[in-house]
C-alpha positions in Angstrom: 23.5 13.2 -12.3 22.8 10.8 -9.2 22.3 7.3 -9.6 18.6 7.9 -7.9 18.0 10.6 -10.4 19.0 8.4 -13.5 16.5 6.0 -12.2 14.0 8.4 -11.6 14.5 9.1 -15.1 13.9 6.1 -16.2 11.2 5.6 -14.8 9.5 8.4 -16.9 6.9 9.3 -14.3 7.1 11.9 -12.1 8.4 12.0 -8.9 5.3 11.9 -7.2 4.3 8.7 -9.1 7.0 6.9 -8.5 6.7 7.4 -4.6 3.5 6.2 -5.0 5.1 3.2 -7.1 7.5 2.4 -4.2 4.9 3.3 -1.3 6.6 6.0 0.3 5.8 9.9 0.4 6.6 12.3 -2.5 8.7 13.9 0.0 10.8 11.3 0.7 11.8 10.6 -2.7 12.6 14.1 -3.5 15.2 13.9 -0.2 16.6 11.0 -2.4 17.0 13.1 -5.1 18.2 16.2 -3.3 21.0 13.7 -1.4 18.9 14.7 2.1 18.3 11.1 2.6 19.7 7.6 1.4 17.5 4.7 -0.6 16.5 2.7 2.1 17.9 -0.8 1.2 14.6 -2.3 1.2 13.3 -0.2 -2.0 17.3 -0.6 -3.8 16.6 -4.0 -4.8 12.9 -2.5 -6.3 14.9 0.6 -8.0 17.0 -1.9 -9.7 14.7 -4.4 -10.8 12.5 -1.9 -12.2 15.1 0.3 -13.9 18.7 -1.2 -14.6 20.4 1.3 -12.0 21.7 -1.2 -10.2 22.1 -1.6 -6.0 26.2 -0.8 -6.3 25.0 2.3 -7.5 22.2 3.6 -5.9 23.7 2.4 -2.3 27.7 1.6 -2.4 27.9 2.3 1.0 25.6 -0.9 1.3 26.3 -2.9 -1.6 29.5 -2.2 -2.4 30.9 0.2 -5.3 30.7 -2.5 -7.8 29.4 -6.1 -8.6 32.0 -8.4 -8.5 33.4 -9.3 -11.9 33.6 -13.1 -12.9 36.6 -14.9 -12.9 36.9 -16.5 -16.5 39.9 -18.8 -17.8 40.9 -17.5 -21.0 41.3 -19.9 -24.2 44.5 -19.9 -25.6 
């Protein structure tokens, strides 16, 4: 499953709700879903608030593949 259609998912609406959610058309969310069309950036950081999916995965080509892990020291 996509990261856009966990998300979707989660957001246990349907599509067409969500669109209106985000304020885009129900057809450009279902390009989303259908991989016609990346997230645009700008509704990312929105998808990931809203949802826990976060930006690395819904847009790596953006973002990055993954957050970047903390350096800790380690106690003996």
């Amino acid at each position: 499953m996509s990261a856009i259609q966990t998300a979707i998912d989660r957001y246990e609406m349907p599509q067409a709700a969500v669109a209106r959610h985000l304020q885009v058309t129900p057809q450009a969310v279902n390009q989303w879903v259908k991989g016609l069309r990346p997230v645009p950036p700008r509704h990312v950081l929105v998808i990931e608030a809203d949802t826990g999916v976060t930006r690395h995965e819904l847009r790596p080509d953006v973002f990055g593949a993954s957050a970047p892990k903390s350096r800790r020291k380690r106690s003996p």
